[in-house]
N, C-alpha and C positions, 0 to 999 in steps of 0.2 A: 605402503610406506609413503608419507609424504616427504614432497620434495621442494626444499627451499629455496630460495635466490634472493639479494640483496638487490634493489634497483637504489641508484645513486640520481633523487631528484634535481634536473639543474635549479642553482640559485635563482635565475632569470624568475623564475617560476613563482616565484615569493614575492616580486617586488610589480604584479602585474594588477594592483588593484584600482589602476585609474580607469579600466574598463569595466569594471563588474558592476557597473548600474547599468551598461545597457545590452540588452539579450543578447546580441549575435557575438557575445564573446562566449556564451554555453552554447556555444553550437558544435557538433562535430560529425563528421563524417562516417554516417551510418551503413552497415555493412551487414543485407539483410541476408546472408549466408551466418551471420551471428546470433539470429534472434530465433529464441526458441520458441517451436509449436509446441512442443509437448512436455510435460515436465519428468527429470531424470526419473528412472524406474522405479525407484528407492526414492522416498524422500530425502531419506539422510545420505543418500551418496552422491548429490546433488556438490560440485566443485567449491572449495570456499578461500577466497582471495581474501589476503592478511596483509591492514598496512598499519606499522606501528608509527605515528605520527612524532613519536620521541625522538626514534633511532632511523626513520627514514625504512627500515625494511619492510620489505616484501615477504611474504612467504604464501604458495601454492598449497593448499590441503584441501579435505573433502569435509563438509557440513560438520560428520558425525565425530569429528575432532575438537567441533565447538566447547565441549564440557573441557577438554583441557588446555583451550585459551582464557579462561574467564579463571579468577583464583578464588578458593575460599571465601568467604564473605561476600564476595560482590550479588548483583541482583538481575534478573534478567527480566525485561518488562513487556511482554504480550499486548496486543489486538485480540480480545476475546469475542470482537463483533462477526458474526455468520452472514454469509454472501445470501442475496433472497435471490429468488429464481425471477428477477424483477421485469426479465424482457417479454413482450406480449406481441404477439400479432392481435391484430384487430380488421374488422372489416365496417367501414363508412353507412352511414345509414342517410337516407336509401343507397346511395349511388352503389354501391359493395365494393370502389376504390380499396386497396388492403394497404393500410401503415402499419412502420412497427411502433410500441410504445415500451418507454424504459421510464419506470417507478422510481423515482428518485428519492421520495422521504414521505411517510405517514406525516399526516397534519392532523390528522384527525381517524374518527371512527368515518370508513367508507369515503376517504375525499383525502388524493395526494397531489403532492407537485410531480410534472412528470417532463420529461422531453419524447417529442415525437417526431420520426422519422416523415416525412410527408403531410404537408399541408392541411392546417386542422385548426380551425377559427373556434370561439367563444358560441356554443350552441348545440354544437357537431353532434349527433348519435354516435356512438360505436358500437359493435359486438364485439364479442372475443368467445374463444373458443368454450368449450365445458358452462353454455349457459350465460357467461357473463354479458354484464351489460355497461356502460359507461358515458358519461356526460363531459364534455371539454370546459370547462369555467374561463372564468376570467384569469390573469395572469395575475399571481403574486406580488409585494412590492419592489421582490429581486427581479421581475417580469419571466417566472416563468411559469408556464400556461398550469392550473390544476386540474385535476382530473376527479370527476364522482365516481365510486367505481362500487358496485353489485355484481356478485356477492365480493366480500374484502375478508378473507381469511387466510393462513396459511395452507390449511387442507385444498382450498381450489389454485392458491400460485401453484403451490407443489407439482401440481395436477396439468398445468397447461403453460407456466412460465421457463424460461430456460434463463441459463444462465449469463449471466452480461459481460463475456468475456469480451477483454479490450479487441479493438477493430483489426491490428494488425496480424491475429491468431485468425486468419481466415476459415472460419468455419463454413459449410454448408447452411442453407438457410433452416433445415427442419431439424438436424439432429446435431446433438455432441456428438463430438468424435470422440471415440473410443480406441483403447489398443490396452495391451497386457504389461502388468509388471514383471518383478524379475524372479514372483514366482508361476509366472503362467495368469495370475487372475487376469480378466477384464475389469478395465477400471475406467472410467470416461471422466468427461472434465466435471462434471456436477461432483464429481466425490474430490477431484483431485486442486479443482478451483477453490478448495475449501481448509481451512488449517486443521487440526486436531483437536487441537483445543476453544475451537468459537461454537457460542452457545449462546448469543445474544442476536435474535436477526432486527437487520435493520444496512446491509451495506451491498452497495452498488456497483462494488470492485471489491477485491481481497486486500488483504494486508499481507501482498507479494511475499517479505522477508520470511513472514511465517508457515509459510507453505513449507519450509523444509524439515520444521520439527518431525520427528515421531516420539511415542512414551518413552522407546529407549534412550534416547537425547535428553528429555527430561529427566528419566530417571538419573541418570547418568549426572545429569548437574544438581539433581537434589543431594546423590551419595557424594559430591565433592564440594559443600556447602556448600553450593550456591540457591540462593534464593528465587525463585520463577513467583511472579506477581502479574496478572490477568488487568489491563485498564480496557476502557472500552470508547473507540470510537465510532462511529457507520461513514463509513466510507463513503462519500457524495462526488459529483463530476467534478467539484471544486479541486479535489486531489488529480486528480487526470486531465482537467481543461489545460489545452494546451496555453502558456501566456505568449498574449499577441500583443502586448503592447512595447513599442520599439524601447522602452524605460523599464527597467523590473519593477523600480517603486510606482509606476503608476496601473500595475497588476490589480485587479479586485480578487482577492479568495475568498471565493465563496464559504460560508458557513456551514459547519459540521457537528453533530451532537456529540459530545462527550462525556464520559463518567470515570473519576478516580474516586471511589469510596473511600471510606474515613479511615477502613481497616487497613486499605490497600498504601493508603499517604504515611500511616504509623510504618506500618512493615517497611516500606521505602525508608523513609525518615531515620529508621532506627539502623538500615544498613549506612547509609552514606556518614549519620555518625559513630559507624565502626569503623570509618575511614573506606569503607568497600565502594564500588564503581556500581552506575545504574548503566547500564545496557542495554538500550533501547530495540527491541526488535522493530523494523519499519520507520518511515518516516511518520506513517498515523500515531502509534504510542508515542514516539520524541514530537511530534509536535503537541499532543496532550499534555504529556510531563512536563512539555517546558510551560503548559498554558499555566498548569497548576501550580506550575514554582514562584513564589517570591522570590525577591531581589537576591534573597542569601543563600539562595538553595533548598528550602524547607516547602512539600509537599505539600499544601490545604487539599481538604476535598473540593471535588470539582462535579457540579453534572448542570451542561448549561452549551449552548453553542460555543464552537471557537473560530475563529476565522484568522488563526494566528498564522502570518505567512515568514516562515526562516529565510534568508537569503546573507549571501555574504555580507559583513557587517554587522550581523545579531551578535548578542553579546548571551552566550552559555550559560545556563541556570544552574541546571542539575545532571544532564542528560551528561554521562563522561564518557562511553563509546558506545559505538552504531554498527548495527548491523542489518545491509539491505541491500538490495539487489541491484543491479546496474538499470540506469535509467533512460526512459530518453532523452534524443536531444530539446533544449529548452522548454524544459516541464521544470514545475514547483520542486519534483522530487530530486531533479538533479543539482537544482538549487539549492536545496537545503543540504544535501550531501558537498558540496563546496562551501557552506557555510560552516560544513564542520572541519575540513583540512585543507578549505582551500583549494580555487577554484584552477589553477594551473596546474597544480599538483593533481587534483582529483582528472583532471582528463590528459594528463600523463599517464597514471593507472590504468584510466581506460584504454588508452592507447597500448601496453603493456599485456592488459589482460586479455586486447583483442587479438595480439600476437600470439599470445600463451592457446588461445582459442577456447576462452571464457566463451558462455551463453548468456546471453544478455534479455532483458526485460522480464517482463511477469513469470514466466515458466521457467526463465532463466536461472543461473549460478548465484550465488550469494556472495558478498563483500562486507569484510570486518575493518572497522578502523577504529584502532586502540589510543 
């Protein structure tokens, strides 16, 4: 049975926007007894924190309640991008120094940008495991270093890369960690770092918010009209570098590839004028959606880099509620989620949900704001 509560946000909290240009007002006091290693047993029974931005309320439920917050007609809009198994060990040629390296974007056939854990100049040899071999290049014009890599297929990542879970999920260096859902199976982070529905690889991080689906969630919102609509971004470090600079506008985000298909902008298009709400899963789809909107709200197709950075102050296209997971402190994502209700109010929430004993970050609980 879900269980409600009304939180009554102070006014204060509304009239605090002569801070929000510079970072250490998204700061807040992280509480690593909140942040989850593992993700809940069940996808969908995964916590889901409800704020209606109208009425001011709150309300505590669980994921798989989603289909009956959302009404008839409205649309719910996917990260259909697939995590690649992008992290490698490698070992230095000659000296056999071992770095790790993280694949950050395909450039090409056999040649990516990469970032690399331990010292590694324009020349370098590398090995890597299962045969592979790899050359260090020059740095790109974003300066970052690319990589020749032999063989360049999914069948040998498969085979020897693991997965690029964020740093704070402290893993061992050799294996995922593994443990059982809640019917007994063993399930490890390579299946669970993954959403249900991505089938497009190309991403360096997950699209978090979407980790909670299962079919039955979808089905469940297809049988209550609601529309579910797949766009696609790959996840790059742009989304997860943390911003250092003491300004938020003086941030660079880094660019990201995106695709809203022509069919995918119709379907959109033909919901919002039936008067129905877009629903963005993640901050990756809402930053796509909003790339691809025009001034009035109307969808074009999109497939082209974006480097579109939301922060309080943007001004809302199409995207009409959000739903994503709790963030860290002073990241992009927490940014953009204060761009949508506002940044005093949103870490009042947090503060709210950390009482309640919400889970927080990537494996963490989910959050709706309507």
């Amino acid at each position: 049975m879900s269980h409600h509560a009304h939180t009554a946000l102070p006014d204060a909290a509304l009239s605090a926007a002569h801070d929000e240009r510079v970072l250490d007002a998204f700061d807040y006091p992280c509480d690593w007894a909140r942040i989850a290693d593992s993700p809940a047993p069940v996808r969908d029974q995964a916590r889901l924190f409800v704020y209606d931005r109208r009425t001011g309320r709150v309300d505590y439920r669980v994921f798989r309640d989603l289909p009956d917050l959302c009404a008839p007609g409205d649309a719910v809009v996917v990260n259909d991008s697939r995590v690649i198994p992008a992290r490698l060990h490698a070992t230095k040629i000659p000296t056999g120094g071992r770095i790790e390296v993280l694949l950050v974007r395909r450039l090409g056939e056999g040649l990516w940008s990469a970032l690399f854990k331990g010292g590694v100049r324009p020349g370098q040899r590398l090995a890597f495991d299962g045969d592979g071999r790899g050359e260090v290049l020059e740095s790109d014009l974003a300066g970052r270093p690319r990589l020749r890599l032999i063989p360049d297929d999914a069948s040998w990542l498969d085979r020897v890369g693991r997965v690029p879970l964020p740093p704070y999920l402290r893993r061992g260096a050799d294996a995922d960690v593994a443990w059982h859902d809640a019917e007994g199976r063993r399930v490890d982070d390579r299946e669970r770092y993954q959403t249900v529905f991505a089938k497009t690889d190309g991403s360096v991080a997950a699209p978090t918010a979407g980790l909670h689906f299962t079919s039955a969630v979808l089905d469940r919102l297809t049988d209550r009209g609601v529309t579910t609509a797949a766009v696609t971004l790959h996840v790059g470090p742009g989304t997860f570098e943390p911003v250092r600079t003491p300004m938020i506008d003086d941030h660079p985000m880094a660019a990201e590839w995106g695709e809203v298909t022509a069919d995918t902008a119709d379907r959109l298009n033909a919901v919002a004028e039936r008067g129905g709400r877009l629903i963005a899963v993640g901050t990756t789809a809402t930053r796509l959606v909003e790339t691809a909107a025009a001034d009035d709200g109307r969808l074009r197709p999109w497939s082209d880099d974006t480097a579109l950075f939301i922060r309080p102050g943007y001004r809302w296209k199409a995207v009409g509620a959000l739903l994503t997971n709790f963030h860290l402190p002073r990241s992009t994502p927490l940014l953009l989620a204060s761009a949508f209700c506002g940044r005093s109010v949103l870490l009042e929430l947090y503060r709210e949900a950390a009482r309640e004993r919400y889970r927080f970050y990537s494996y963490g609980d989910a959050m709706l704001i309507l």
